[in-house]
N, C-alpha and C positions, 0 to 999 in steps of 0.2 A: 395525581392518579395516572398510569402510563398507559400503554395504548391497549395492553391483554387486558385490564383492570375493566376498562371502559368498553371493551369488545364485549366480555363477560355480562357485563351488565344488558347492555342493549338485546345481547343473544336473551339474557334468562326471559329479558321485558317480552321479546316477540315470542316465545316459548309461549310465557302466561299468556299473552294475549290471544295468539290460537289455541292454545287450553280451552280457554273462556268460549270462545267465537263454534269451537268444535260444539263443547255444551252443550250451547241453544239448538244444536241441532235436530234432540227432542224435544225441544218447545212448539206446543201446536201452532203458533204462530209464525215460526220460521217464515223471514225472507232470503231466500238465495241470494237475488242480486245484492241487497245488502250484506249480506255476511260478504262476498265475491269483494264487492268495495270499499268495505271496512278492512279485510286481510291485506289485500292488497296494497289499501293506503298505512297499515303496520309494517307491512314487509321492506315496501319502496323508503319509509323513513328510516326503517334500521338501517338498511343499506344504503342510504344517503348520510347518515351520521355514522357510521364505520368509516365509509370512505374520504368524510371530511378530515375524522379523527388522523387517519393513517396518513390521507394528503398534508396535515400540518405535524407531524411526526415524522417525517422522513426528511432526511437532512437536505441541506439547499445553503447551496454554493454561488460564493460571489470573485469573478478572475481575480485574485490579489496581484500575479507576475507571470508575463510568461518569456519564452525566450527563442526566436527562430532562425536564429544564427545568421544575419543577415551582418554582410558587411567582410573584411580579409584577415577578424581578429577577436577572440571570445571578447564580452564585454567585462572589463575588469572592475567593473561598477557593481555587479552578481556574484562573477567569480573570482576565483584564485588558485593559483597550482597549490596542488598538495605534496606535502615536503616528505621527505621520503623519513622511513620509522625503521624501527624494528620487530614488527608484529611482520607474519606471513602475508598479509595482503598488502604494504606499503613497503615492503624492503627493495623493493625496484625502483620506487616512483624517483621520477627525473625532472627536471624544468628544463630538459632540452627540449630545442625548438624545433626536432625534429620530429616530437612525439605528439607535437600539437598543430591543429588546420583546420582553420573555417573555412568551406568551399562549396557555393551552390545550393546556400542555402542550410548546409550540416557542419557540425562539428564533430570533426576527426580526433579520436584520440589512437594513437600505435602502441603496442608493443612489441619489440625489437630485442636484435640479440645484439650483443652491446660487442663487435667484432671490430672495434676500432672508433665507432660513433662517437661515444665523448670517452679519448685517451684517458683524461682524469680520473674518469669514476671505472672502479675495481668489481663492477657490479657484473653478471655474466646477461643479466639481461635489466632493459630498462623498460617503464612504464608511463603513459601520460595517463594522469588525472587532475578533475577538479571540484572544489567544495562550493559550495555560498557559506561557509561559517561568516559571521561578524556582516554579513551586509544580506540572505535574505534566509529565514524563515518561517518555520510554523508551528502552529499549537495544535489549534483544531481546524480539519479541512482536509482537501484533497490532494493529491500531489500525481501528475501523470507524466508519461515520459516516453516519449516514441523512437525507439533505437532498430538500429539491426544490429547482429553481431557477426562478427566473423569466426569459424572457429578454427582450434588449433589444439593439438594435445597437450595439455596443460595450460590452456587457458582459462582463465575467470574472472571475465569483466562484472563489473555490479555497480549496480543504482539504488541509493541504500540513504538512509537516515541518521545523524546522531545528535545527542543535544547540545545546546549553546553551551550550557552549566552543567557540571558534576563530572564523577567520573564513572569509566566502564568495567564494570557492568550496573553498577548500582541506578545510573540513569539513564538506562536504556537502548535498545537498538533497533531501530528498523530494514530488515534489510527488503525492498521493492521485488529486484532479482537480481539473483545470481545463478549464471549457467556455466555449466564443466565443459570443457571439453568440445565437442561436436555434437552434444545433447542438443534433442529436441523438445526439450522440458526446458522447465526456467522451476530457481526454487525462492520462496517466499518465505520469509522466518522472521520471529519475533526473538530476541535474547534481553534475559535482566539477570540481576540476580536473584532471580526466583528459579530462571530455566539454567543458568549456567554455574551457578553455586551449588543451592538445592537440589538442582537436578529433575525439578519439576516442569519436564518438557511435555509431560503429555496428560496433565492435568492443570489447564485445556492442551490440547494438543498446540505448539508454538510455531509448527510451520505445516505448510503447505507445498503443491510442485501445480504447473499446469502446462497444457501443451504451446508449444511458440512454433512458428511458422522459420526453420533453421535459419533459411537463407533471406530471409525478407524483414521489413519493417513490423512490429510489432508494439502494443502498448501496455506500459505496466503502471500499473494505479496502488495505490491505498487510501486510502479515507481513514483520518483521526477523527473519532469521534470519545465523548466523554466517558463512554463506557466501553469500547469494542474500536479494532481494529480491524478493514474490511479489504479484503488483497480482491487483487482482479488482474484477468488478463486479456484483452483486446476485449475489453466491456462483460468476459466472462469472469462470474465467482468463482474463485478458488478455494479460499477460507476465510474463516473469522474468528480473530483471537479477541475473545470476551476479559472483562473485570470482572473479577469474582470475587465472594465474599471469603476470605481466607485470612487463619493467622498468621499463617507463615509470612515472613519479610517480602518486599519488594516483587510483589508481583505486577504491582501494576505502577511504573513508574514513568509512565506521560500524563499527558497536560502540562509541561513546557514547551519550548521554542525548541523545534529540531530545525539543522538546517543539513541540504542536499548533498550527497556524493556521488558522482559520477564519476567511474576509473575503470582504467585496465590492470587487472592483477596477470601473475603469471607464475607460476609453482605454487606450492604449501602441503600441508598438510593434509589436506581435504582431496584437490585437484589433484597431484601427482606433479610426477617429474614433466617438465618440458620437453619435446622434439624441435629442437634449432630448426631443422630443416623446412617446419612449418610457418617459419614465421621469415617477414614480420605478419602480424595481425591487427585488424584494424575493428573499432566500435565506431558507428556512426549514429549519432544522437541527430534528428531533424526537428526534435523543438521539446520543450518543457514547458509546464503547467502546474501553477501553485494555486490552490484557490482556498477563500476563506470561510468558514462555516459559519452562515447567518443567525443559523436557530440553534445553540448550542442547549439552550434552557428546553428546549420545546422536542430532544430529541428523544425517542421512547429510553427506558433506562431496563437495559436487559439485562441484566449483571445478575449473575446466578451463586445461589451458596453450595460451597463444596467444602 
């Protein structure tokens, strides 16, 4: 039974029982003080067992990993560079060492206009990023991430999710955030083959935006949970992409092992063209946080039919 089933119930009980209690109160007998501590002692129990129910219903988290950049070099135990593709967000990426810097505590990742930096690469600009694929992920839990960003026009740094297994879009993507530009939003988006195929991006609605502080540290969260994915931004909600009951294909394709992306992008098709003159530009990550969800059986199951 989930937490609304059992709210319901409690609510109807306290209903009948001041029904009942209202009653007597043509009865030549009436006692006030009792009726006074009889409601009371119904009122005080419902709201004592609501609040038990929803205290053991609400998710709870245990640190699985975290990472505070401590030391002159990421730890290659967590991470790894990401090699560069042919999708718009990784046709930059570099394993030059110029693109990468732990210092004081953060990890720097650059992107740069590639004006002689590495001779070899034919690329007009280069980007550092990095994954935990094959050494850390997650199923269910939380995942938080405390960055500043720098901006620049055509810039798009993102802290995002993908899975261990399958391929995309069919198993999924979480993107944490991604910001354009010199925006002062950050945007938050779910992709499967439900929203990117089918085109079912707004039944539930698949993303979200929320405000971020431009120039400063901010923090972007999600919580996996078995029915719903829960975005936030510096502890505030932004949205919640739910499971729902549907025939259509691959709507809801977590509860696998995702593991982390942290990168700087620079052009595509979303963002726009680059201005060289802005850059380089820098993301500064001061620490990560993975944690594991204790109570996955215990958490209410809100999944709605559509």
């Amino acid at each position: 039974m989930n937490f609304y089933h059992k709210t319901n119930l409690i609510f109807s009980g306290l209903v009948l029982a001041l029904s009942l209690n209202a009653a007597s109160l043509n009865a030549a007998s009436f006692d006030t003080a009792s009726f006074d501590a009889e409601t009371s002692t119904v009122i005080e129990s419902a709201v004592t067992s609501t609040h038990r129910t929803n205290e053991s219903e609400k998710p709870q988290y245990k640190l699985y990993w975290k990472d505070t950049f401590r030391g002159k070099h990421f730890n290659e135990d967590a991470w790894t560079k990401i090699k560069r593709g042919g999708a718009d967000w990784n046709r930059h990426m570099s394993d030059h060492e110029s693109l990468y810097e732990v210092k004081k505590g953060k990890l720097i990742l650059y992107g740069r206009v590639n004006d002689g930096i590495a001779p070899s690469d034919t690329s007009r600009f280069i980007t550092g990023g990095l994954y935990t694929k094959g050494k850390k992920a997650i199923t269910y839990g939380k995942v938080e991430v405390k960055a500043r960003l720098q901006g620049a026009t055509g810039c798009w740094p993102a802290i995002w999710l993908l899975p261990e297994t399958g391929k995309w879009p069919k198993a999924g993507e979480i993107d944490i955030m991604e910001r354009l530009n010199h925006d002062d939003i950050a945007y938050q988006t779910v992709h499967s083959y439900y929203t990117y195929v089918l085109k079912e991006d707004q039944n539930p609605p698949h993303g979200g935006t929320g405000a971020i502080n431009p120039d400063g540290y901010n923090v972007y969260a999600v919580e996996i949970l078995p029915d719903r994915l829960v975005f936030s931004i510096n502890g505030k909600h932004t949205f919640t992409y739910p499971k729902i009951d549907t025939d259509k294909e691959g709507q809801w394709p977590f509860g696998t092992p995702f593991y982390l992306l942290v990168d700087m992008q620079i052009e595509g098709s979303w963002v726009g063209k680059a201005d060289p003159s802005q850059y380089p530009v820098k993301m500064e990550v001061d620490w990560v946080k993975m944690y594991e969800l204790k109570n996955p059986q215990s958490v209410s199951d809100q999944s709605v039919s559509k």
